[in-house]
N, C-alpha and C positions, 0 to 999 in steps of 0.2 A: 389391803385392798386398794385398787385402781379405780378409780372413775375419769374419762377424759369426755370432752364433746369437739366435734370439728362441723366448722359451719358451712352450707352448703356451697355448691357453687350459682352463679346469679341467675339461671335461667330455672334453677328448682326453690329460690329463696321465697316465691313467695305460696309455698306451700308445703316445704320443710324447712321447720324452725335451726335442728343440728341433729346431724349423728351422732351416737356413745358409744361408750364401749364400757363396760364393767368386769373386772376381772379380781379374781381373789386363786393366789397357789396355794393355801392353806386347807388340808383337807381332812384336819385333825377331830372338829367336831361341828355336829349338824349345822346347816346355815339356811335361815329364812329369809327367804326373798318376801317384801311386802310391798305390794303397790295400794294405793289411795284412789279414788275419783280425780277423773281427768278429764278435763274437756277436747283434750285432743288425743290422735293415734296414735300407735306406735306398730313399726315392724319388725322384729325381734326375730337375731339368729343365733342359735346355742350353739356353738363354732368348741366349745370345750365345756365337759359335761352333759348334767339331765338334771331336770327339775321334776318330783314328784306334782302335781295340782292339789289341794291342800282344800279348794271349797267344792271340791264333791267328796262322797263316801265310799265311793272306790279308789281314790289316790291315784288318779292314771297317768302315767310321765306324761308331762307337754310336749307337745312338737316340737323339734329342733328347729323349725321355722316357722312363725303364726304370726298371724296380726292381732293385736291385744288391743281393740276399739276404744272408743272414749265411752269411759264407763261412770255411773254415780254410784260405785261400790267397793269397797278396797276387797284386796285377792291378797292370797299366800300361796308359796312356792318353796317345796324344801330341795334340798342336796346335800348330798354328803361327800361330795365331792370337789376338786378344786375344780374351775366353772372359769368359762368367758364368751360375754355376751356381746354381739353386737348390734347396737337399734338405731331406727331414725325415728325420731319425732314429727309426727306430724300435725298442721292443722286438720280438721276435721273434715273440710268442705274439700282437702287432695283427697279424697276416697271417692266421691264419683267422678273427681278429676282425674285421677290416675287408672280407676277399676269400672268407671261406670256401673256405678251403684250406689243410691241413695247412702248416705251415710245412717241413716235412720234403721237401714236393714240389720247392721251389724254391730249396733251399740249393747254394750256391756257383754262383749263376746269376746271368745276367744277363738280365735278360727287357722286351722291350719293351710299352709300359705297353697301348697296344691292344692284342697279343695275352695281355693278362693283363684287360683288363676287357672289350676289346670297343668300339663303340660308345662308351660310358662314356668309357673309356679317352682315345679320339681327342677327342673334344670338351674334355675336361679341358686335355688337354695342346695342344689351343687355346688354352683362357683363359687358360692358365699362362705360357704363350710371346710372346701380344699384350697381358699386362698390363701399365700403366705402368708398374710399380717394383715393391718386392721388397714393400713391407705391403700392396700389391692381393693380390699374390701367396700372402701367407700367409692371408691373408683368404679366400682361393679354395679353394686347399687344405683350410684348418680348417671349412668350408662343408660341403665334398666329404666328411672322411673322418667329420664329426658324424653325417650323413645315411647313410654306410657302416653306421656305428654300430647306429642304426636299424632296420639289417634284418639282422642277423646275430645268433645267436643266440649267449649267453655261452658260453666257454671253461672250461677247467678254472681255477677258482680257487684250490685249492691249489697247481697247478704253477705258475701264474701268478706266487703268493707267492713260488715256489721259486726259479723265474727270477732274480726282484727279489733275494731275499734274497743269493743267488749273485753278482749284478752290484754293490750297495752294501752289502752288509754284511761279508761273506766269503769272499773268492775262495781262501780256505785252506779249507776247508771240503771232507769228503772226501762222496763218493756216499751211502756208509752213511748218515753221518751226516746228509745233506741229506734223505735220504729220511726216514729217522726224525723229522727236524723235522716233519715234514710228514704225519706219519703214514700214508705207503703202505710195503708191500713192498717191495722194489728191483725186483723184477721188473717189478712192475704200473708203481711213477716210470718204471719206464726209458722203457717202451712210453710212456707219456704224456708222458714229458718230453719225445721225442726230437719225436713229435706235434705240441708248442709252440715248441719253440726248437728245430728241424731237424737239433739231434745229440744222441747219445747226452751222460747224464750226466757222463760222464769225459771224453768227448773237448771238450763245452761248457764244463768249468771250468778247464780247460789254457786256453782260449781267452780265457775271463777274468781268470787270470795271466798269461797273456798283455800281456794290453792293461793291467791296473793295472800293470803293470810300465812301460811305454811312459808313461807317463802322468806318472813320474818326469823326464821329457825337460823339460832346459831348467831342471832345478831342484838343489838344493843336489849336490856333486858325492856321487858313492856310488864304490863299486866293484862290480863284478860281484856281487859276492859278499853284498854289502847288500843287491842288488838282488832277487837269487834270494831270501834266507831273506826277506825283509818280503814277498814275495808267497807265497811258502808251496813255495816250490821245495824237492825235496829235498838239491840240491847245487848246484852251478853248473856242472856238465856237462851236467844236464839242462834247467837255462834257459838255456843257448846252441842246444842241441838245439830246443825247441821255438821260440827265438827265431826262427833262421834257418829253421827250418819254415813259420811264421807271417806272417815279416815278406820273408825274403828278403835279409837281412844278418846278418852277425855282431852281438850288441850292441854290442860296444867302438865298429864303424863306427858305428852307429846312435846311439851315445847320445854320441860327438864329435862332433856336426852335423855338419849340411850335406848328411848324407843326402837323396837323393833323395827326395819326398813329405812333408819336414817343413817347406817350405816355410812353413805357415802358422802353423804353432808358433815361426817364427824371428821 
């Protein structure tokens, strides 16, 4: 399997974090795709293969092109076939930056990319699908969402800040106090925060202990318990609680490899 990221270029950097590409030729036996709780988006093009959907009860292939919102629930995706994906990451607040839409509309959805632009939407996800190779590819995209740019009119900048500040500086960081950075109410952050990043303030940075927590994968050994207090947990029953909320495992299984969806980390 392949995993690469390529970082944007400066006029999209501060609302795509990088593009991926995930690629696997082996098409010998079944392969589970697993995502985790995210606080931010993703746009996702199946450029090779199909992915069954895995959390309904009809199993219906995903669209070869969707937006996969920032969710607080992990998903499953099978194939049995060899597969290459290409995504960009995003922050959460580029969604009514780039779409003019509340990010709040489309969280923990999965939405396919025409019925989210339209017109637009399908023609994209032509070029993205008959490009030769993945730097046509990013090239197309970074094209697409500059021009998005363009016609959309700016976001709140302070929540903006609040977002970023929450995602690389301090994911210990309590609601109060985030808002107080930032000089709103809680009241007034809340309503706007939820607005940009499509959850409430508390239930958004549980999301981002979350994931800095996950992020320890693969590196010097910790115990639970190291794990909990360096991301601002208050015990280590409560970051197993939200672990397995989030991800869908216990940590202990998740951070022994070999978990299911860490595929690319291994």
């Amino acid at each position: 399997m392949k995993y690469q990221t390529i970082a944007p270029s400066a006029p999209l950097a501060p609302y795509v974090r990088f593009f991926w590409i995930f690629e696997s030729n082996t098409a010998s036996v079944p392969y589970v795709y697993r995502s985790v709780a995210d606080g931010c988006a993703e746009l996702l093009f199946h450029y090779k293969g199909t992915f069954q959907d895995l959390n309904t009860e009809k199993r219906e292939t995903s669209p070869l092109a969707l937006i996969h919102a920032q969710t607080s629930r992990p998903s499953r995706f099978l194939t049995n076939t060899a597969f290459g994906i290409f995504g960009v990451y995003l922050y959460p607040f580029a969604i009514p930056r780039l779409f003019g839409l509340p990010s709040s509309v489309l969280t923990s959805q999965l939405v396919c990319l025409q019925t989210l632009l339209g017109q637009a939407g399908t023609e994209l996800e032509e070029r993205i699908l008959t490009a030769g190779d993945n730097i046509s590819r990013v090239k197309i995209l970074s094209s697409f969402l500059v021009n998005c740019l363009k016609h959309q009119k700016k976001s709140n900048e302070a929540i903006e800040a609040a977002v970023l500040y929450a995602i690389h500086r301090n994911c210990k960081i309590s609601v109060k106090a985030l808002s107080a950075e930032f000089c709103l109410s809680e009241r007034q952050f809340e309503r706007r925060f939820k607005e940009l990043s499509g959850f409430t303030p508390k239930t958004y940075l549980k999301i981002i202990r979350f994931q800095e927590a996950i992020k320890t994968y693969g590196g010097k050994v910790k115990s639970l318990s190291e794990i909990a207090h360096a991301c601002g947990y208050y015990d280590q029953s409560h970051f197993i609680h939200d672990f397995k909320s989030f991800s869908g495992y216990h940590p202990r299984q998740y951070f022994r490899g070999g978990a299911e969806g860490t595929d690319y980390r291994d």
